[in-house]
N, CA, C and O of each residue as an XYZ file, in Angstrom:
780
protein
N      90.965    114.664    110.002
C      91.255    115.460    108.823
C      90.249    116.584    108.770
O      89.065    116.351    108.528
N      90.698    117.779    108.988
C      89.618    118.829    108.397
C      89.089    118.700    107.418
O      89.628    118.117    106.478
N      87.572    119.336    107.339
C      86.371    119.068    106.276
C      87.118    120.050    105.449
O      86.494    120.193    104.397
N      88.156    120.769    105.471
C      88.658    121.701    104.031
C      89.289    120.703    103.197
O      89.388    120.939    101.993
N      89.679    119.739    103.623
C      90.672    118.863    102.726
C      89.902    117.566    101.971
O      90.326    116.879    101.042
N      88.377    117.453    102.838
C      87.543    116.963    102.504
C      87.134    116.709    100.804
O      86.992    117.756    100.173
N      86.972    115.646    100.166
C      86.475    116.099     98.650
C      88.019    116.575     97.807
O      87.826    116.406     96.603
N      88.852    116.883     97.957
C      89.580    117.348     97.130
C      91.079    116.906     97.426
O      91.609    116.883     98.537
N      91.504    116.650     96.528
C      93.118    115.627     96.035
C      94.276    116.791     96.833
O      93.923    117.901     97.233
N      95.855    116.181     96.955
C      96.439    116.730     97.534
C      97.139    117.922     96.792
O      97.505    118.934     97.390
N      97.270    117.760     95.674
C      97.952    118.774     94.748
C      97.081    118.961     93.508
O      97.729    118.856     92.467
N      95.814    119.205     93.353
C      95.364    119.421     91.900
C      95.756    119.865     90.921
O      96.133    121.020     90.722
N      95.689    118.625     89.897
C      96.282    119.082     88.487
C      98.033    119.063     88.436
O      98.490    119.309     87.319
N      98.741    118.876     89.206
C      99.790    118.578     89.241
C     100.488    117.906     88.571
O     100.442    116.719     88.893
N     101.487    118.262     87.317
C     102.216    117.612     86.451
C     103.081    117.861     86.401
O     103.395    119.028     86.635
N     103.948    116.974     86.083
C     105.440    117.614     85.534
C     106.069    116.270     84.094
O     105.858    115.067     83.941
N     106.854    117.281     83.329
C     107.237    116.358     82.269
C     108.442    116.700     81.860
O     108.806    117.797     81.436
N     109.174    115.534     82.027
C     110.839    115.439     81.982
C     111.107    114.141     80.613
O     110.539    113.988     79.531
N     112.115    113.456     81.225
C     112.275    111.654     80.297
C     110.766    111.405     80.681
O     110.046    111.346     79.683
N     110.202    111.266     81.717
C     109.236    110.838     82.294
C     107.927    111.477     82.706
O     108.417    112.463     83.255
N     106.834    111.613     82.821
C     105.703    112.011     83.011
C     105.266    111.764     84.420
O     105.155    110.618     84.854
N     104.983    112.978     85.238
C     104.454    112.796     86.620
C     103.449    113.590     86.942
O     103.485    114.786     86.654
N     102.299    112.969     87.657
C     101.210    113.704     87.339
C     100.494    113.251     88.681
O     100.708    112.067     88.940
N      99.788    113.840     89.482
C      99.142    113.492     90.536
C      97.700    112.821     89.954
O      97.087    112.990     88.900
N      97.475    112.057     91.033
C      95.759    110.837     90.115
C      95.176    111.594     90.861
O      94.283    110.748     90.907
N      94.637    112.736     91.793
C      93.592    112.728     92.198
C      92.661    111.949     92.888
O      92.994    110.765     92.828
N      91.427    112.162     93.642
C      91.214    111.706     94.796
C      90.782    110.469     94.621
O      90.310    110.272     93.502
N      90.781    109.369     95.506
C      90.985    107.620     94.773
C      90.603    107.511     96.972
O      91.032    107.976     98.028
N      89.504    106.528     96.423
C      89.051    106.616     97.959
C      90.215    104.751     98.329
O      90.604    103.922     97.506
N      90.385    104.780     99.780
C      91.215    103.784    100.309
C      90.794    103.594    101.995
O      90.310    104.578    102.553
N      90.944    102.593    102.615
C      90.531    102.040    103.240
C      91.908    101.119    103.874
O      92.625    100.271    103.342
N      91.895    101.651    105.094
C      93.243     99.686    105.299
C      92.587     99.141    106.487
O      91.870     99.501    107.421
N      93.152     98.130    106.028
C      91.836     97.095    106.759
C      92.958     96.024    107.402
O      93.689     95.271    106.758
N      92.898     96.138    108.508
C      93.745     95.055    109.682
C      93.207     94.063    110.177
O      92.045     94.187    110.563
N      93.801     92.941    110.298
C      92.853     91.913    110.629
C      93.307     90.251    110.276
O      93.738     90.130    109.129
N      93.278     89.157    110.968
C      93.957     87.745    109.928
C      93.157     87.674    108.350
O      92.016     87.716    107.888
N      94.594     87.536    107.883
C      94.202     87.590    106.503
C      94.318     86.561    106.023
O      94.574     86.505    104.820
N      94.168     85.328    106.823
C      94.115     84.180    106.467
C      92.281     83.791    106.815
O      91.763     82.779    106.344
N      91.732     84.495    107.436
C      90.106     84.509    107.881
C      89.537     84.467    106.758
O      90.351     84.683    105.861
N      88.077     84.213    106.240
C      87.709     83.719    105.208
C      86.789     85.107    104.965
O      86.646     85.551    103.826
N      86.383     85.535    105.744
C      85.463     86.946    105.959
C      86.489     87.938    105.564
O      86.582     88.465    104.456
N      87.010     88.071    106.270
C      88.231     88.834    106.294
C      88.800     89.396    104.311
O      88.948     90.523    103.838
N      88.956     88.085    103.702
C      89.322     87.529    102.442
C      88.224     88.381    101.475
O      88.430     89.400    100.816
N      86.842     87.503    101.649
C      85.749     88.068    101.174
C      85.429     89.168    101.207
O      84.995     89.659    100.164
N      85.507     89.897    102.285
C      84.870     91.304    102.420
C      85.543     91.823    101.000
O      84.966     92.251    100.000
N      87.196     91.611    101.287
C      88.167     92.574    100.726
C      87.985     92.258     99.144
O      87.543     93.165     98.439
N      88.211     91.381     98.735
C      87.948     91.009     97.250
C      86.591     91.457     97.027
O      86.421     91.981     95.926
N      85.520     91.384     97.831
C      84.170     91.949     97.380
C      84.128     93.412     97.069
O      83.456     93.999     96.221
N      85.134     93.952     98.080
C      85.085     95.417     97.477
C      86.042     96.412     96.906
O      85.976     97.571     96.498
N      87.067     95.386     97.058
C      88.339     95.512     95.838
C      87.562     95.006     94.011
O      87.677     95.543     92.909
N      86.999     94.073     94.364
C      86.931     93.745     92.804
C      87.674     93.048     91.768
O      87.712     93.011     90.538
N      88.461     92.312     93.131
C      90.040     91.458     92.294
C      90.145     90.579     93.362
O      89.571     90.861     94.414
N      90.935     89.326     93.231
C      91.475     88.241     94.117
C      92.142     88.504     94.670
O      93.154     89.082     94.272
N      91.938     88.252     95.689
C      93.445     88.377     97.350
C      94.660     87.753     96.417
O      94.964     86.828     95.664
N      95.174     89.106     97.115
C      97.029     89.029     96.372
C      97.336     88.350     97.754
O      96.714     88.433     98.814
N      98.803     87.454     97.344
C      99.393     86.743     98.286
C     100.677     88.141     99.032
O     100.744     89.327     98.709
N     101.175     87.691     99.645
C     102.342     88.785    100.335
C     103.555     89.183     99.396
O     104.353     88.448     98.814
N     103.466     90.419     99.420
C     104.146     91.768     98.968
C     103.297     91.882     97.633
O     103.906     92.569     96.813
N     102.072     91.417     97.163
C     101.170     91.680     96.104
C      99.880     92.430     96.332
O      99.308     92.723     97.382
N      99.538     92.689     94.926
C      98.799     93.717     94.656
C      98.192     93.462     93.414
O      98.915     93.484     92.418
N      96.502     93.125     93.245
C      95.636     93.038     92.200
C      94.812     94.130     92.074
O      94.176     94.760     92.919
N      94.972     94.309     90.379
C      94.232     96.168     90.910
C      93.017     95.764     89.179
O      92.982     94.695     88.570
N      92.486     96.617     88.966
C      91.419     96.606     88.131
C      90.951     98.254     87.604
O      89.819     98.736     87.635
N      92.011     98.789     87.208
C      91.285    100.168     86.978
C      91.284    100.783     88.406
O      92.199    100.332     89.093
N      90.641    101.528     88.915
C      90.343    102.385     90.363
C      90.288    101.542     91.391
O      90.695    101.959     92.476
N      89.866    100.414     91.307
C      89.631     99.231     92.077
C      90.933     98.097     92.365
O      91.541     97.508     91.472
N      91.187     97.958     93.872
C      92.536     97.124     94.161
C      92.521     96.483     95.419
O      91.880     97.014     96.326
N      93.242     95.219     95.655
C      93.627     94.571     96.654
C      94.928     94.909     97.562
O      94.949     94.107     98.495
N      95.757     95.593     97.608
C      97.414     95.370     98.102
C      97.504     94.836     99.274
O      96.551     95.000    100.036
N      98.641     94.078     99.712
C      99.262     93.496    100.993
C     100.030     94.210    101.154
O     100.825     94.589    100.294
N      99.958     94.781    102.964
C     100.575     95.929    103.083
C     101.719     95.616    104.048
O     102.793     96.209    104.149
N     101.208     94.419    104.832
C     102.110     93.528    105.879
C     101.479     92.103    106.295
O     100.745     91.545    105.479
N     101.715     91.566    107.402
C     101.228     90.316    107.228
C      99.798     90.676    107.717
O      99.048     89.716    107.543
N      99.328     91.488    108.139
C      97.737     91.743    109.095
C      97.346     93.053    108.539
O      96.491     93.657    109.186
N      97.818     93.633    107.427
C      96.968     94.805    106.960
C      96.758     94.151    105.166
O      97.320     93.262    104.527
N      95.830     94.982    104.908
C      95.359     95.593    103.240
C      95.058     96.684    102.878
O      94.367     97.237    103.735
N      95.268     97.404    101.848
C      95.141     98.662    101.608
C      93.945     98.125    100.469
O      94.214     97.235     99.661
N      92.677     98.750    100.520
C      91.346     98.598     99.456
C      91.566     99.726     98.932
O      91.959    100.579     99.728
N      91.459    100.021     97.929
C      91.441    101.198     97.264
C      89.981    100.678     95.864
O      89.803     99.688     95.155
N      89.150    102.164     96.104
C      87.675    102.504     95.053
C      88.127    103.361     94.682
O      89.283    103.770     94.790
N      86.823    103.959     93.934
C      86.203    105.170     93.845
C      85.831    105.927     95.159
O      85.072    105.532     96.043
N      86.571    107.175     95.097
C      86.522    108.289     96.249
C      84.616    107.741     96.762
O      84.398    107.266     97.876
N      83.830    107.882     96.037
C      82.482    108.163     96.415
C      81.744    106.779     97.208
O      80.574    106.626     97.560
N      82.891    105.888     97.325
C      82.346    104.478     97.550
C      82.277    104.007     98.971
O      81.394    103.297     99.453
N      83.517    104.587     99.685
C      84.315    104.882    100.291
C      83.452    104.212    101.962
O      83.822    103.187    102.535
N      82.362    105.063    102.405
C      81.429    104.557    103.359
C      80.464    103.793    103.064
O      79.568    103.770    103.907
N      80.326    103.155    102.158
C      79.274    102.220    101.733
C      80.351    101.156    101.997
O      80.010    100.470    102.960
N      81.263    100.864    101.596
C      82.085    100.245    101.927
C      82.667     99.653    103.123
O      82.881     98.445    103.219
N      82.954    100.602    104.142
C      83.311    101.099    105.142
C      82.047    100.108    106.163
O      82.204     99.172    106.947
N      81.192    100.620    105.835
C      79.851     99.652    106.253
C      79.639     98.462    105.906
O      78.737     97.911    106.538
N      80.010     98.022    105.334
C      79.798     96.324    104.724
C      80.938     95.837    105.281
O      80.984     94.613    105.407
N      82.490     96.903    105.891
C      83.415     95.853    106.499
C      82.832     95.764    107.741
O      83.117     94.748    108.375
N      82.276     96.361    108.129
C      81.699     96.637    109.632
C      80.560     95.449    109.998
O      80.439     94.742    110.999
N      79.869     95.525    108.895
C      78.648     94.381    108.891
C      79.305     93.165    108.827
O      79.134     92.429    109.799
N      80.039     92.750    107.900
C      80.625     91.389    107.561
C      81.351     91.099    109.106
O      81.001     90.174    109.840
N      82.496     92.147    109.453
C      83.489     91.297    110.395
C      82.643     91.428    111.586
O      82.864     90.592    112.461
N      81.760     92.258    111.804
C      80.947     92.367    113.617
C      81.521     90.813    113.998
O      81.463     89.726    113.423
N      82.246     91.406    115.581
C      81.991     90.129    115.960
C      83.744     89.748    115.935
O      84.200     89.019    116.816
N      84.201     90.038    115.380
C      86.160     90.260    115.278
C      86.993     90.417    115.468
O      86.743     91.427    116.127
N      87.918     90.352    115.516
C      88.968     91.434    115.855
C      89.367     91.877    114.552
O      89.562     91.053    113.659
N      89.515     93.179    114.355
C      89.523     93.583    112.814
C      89.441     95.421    112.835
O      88.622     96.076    113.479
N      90.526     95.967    111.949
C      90.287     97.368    112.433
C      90.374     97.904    110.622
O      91.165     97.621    109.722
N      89.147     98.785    110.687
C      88.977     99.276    109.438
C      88.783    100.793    109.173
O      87.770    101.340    109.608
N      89.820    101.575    108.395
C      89.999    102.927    108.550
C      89.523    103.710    107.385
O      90.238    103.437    106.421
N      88.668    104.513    107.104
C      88.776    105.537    105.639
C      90.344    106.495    106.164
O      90.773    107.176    107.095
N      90.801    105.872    104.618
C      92.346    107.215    104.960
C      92.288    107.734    103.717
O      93.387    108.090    103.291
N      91.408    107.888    103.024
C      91.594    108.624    101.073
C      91.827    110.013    101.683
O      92.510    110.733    100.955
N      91.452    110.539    102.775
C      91.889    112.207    102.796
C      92.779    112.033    103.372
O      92.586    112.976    104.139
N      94.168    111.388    103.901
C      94.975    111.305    104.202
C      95.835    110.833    103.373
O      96.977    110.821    103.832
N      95.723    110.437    102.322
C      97.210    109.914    100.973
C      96.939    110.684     99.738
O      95.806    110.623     99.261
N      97.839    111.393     99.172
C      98.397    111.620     97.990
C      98.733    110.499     97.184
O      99.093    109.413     97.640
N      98.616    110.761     96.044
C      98.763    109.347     94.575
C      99.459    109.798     93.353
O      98.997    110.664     92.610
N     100.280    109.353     93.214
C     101.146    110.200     91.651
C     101.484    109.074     90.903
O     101.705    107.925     91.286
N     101.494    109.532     89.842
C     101.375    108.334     88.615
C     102.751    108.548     87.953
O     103.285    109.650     87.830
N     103.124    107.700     87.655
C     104.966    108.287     86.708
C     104.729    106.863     85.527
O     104.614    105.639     85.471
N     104.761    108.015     84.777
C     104.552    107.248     83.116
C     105.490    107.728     82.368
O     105.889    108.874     82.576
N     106.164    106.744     81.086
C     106.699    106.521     80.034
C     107.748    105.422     80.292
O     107.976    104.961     81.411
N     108.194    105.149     79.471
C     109.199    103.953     79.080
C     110.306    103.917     79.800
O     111.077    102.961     79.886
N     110.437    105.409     80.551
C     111.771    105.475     81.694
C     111.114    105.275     83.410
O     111.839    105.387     84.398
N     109.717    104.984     83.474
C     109.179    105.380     84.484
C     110.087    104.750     85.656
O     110.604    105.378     86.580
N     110.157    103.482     85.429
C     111.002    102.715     86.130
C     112.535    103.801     86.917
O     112.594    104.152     88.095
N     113.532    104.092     85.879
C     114.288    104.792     86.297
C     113.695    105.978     87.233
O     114.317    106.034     88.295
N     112.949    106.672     87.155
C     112.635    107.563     88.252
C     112.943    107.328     90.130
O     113.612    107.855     91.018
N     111.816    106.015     89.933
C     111.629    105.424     91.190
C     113.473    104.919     91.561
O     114.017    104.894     92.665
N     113.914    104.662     90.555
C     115.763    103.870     90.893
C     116.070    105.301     91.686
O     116.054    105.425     92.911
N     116.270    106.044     91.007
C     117.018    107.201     91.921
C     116.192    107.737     93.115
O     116.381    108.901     93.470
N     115.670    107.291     93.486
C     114.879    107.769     95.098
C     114.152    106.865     96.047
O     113.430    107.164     96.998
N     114.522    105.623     95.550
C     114.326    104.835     96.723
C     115.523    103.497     96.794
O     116.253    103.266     95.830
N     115.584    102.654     98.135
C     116.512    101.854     98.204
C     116.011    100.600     97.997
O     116.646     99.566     98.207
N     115.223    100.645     97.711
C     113.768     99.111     97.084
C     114.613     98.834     95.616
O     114.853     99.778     94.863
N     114.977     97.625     95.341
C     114.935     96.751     93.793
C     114.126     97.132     92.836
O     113.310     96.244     92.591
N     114.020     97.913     92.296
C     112.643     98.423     90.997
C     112.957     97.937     90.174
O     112.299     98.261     89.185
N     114.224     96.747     89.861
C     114.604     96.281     88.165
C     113.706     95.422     88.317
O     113.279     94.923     89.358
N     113.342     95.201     86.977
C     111.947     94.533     86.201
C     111.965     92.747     86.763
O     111.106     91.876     86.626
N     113.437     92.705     87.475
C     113.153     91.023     87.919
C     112.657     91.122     89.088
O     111.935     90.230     89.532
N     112.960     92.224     89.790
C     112.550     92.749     91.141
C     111.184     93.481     91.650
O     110.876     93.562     92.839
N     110.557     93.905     90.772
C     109.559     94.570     90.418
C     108.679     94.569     89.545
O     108.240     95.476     88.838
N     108.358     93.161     89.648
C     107.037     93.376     88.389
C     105.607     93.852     88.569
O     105.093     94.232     89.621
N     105.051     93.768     87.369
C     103.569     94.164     87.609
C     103.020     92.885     88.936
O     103.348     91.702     89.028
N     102.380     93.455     89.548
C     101.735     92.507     90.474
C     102.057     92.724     91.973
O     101.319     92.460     92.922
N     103.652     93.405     92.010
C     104.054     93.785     93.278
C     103.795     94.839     93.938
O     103.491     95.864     93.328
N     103.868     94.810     95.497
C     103.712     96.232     95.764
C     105.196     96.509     96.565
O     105.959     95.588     96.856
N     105.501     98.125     96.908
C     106.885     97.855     97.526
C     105.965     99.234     98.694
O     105.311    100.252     98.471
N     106.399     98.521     99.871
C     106.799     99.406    100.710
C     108.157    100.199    100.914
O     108.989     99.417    101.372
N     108.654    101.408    100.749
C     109.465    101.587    100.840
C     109.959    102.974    101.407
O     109.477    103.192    102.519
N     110.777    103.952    100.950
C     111.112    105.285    100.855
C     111.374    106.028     99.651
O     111.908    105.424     98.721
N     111.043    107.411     99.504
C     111.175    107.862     98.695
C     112.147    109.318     99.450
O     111.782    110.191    100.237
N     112.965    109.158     99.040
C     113.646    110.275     99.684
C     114.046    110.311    100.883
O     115.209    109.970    101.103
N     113.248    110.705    101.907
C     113.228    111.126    103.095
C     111.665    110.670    103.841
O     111.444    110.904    105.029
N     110.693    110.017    102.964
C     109.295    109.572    103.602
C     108.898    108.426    102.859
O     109.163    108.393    101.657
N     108.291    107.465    103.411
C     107.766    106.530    103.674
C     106.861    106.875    102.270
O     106.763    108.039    101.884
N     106.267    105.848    101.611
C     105.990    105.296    100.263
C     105.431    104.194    100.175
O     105.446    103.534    101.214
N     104.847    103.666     99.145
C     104.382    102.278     98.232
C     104.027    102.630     97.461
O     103.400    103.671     97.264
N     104.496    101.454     96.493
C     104.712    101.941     94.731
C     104.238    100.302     93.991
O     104.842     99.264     94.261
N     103.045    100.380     93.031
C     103.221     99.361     92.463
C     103.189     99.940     90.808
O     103.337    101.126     90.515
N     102.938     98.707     89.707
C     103.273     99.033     88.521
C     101.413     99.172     88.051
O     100.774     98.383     88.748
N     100.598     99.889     87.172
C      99.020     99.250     86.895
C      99.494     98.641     86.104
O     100.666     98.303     85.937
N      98.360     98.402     85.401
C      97.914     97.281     84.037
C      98.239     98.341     82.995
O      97.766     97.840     81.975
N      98.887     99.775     82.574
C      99.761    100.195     81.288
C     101.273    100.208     81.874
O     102.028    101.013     81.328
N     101.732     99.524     82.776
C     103.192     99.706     83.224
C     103.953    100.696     83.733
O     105.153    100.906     83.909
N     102.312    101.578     84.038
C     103.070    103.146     84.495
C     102.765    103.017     86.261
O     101.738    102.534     86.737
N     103.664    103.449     86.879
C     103.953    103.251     88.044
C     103.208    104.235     88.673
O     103.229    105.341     88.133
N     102.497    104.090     89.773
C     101.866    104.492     90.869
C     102.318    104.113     92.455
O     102.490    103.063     93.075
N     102.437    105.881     92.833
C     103.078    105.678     93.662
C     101.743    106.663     94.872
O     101.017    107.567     94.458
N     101.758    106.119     96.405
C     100.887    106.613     97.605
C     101.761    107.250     97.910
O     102.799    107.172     97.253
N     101.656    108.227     99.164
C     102.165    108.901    100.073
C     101.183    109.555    101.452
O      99.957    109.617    101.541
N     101.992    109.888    102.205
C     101.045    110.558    103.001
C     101.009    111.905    102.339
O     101.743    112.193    101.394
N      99.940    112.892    102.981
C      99.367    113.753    102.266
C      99.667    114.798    103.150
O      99.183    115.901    102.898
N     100.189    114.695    103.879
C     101.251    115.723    104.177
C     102.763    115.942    103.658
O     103.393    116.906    104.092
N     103.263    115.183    102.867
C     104.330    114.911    102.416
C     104.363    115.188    100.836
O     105.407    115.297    100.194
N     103.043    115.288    100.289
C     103.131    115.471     98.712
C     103.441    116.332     98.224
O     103.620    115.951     97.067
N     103.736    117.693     98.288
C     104.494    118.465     97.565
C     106.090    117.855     97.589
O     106.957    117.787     96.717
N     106.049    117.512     98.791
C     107.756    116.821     98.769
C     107.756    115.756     97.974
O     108.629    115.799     97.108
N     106.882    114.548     97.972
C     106.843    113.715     96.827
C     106.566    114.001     95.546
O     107.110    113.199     94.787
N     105.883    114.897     94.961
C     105.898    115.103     93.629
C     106.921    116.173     93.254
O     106.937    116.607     92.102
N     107.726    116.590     94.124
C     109.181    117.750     93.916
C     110.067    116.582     93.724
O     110.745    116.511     92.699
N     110.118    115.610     94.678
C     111.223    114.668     94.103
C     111.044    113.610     92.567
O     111.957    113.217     91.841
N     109.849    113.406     92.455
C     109.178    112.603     91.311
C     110.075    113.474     90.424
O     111.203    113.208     90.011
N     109.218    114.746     90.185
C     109.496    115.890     89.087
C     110.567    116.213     88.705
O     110.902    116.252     87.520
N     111.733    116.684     90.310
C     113.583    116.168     89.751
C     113.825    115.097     89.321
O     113.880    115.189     88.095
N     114.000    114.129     89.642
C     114.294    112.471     88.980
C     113.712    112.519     87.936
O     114.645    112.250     87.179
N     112.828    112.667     87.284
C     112.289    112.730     85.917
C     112.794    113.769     84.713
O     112.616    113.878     83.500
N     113.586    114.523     85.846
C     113.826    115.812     84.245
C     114.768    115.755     83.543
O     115.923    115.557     83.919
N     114.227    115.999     81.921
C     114.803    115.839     80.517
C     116.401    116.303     81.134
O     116.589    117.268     81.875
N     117.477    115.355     80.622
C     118.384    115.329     80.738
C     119.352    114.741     81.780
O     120.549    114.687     81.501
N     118.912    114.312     82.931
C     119.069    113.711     83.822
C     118.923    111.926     83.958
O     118.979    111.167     84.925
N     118.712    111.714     82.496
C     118.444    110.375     83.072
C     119.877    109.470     83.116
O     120.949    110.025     82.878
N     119.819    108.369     83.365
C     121.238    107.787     83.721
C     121.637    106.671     82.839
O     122.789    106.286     82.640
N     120.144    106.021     82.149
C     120.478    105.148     81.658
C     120.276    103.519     81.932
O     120.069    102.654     81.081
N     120.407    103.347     83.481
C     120.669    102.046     83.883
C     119.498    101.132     82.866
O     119.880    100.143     82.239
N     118.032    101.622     82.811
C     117.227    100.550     82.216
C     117.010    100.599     80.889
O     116.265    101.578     80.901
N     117.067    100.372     80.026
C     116.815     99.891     78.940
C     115.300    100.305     78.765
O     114.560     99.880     79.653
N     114.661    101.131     77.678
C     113.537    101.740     77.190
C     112.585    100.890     77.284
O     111.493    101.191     77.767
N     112.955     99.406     76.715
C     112.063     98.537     76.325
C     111.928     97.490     77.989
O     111.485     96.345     77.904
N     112.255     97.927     79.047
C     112.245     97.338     80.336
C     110.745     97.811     80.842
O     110.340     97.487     81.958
């Protein structure tokens, strides 16, 4: 990644407001970390610097800036604080020496957009082929999926407003599609306000 992209989010300040609210989070440092995730080190590192309990498969424990996700059966996505990022990075290095285990900084490589209000849910329905109804998608899950035309994961935080990754070459295209699917007048209906 060039040092220009270094320090700074993929779309700053980026909002849009329709039924729904879409807004880019800005820079959120992340880490994926490959490796048996049934290993006890492995486990530890990640909860030590997530700050939450190992989620079981297709889950995701998050805490504010701080998170666990299962990304497949041999990856995790850690997500901090942008500034944490190689301190981190170093303690997976220290803990697993000795492993097989592959650990990446990718925060300058993903875009993050947040889609809030009571329709947030509907947004994500019209642009991906993933289950987002509330039996299918609760807080706690993560979805690998598509959004359009690129590759995605989307879980719900702790206010029910949906957060969605991308690659960071792809985010103007992801927050152009967020921003259509969300606009006043367009909505369809399928979920229920109080979903």
């Amino acid at each position: 990644m060039s040092e220009v992209w270094q320090n700074q989010s993929a779309l700053p300040g980026a909002s849009a407001t329709g039924f729904a609210r879409v807004d880019e989070i800005g820079l959120r440092g992340a880490i994926v970390l490959r490796g048996d995730l049934s290993s006890s080190a492995v486990k530890n590192v990640a909860t030590g610097i997530g700050g939450v309990d190992m989620p079981g498969a297709l889950g995701i424990n998050l805490v504010e800036e701080r998170a666990v996700a299962w990304m497949s059966p041999d990856e995790l996505l850690l997500m901090m604080p942008y500034a944490e990022v190689d301190v981190a990075l170093g303690q997976i290095h220290k803990t697993l020496e000795g492993q097989h285990y592959l650990a990446q900084n990718v925060s300058d490589t993903r875009a993050g957009f947040l889609v809030s209000g009571a329709r947030a849910r509907e947004v994500l329905a019209k642009l991906t082929p993933a289950d987002v109804s509330p039996d299918a998608f609760p807080k706690g899950v993560v979805r690998r999926s598509k959004l359009g035309q690129v590759p995605a994961a989307f879980w719900l935080n702790d206010e029910g407003d949906i957060e969605v990754i991308c690659f960071r070459s792809v985010a103007q295209y992801v927050f152009d599609l967020l921003a259509n699917a969300a606009k006043a007048g367009s909505e369809v209906g399928y979920f229920l306000a109080s979903d």
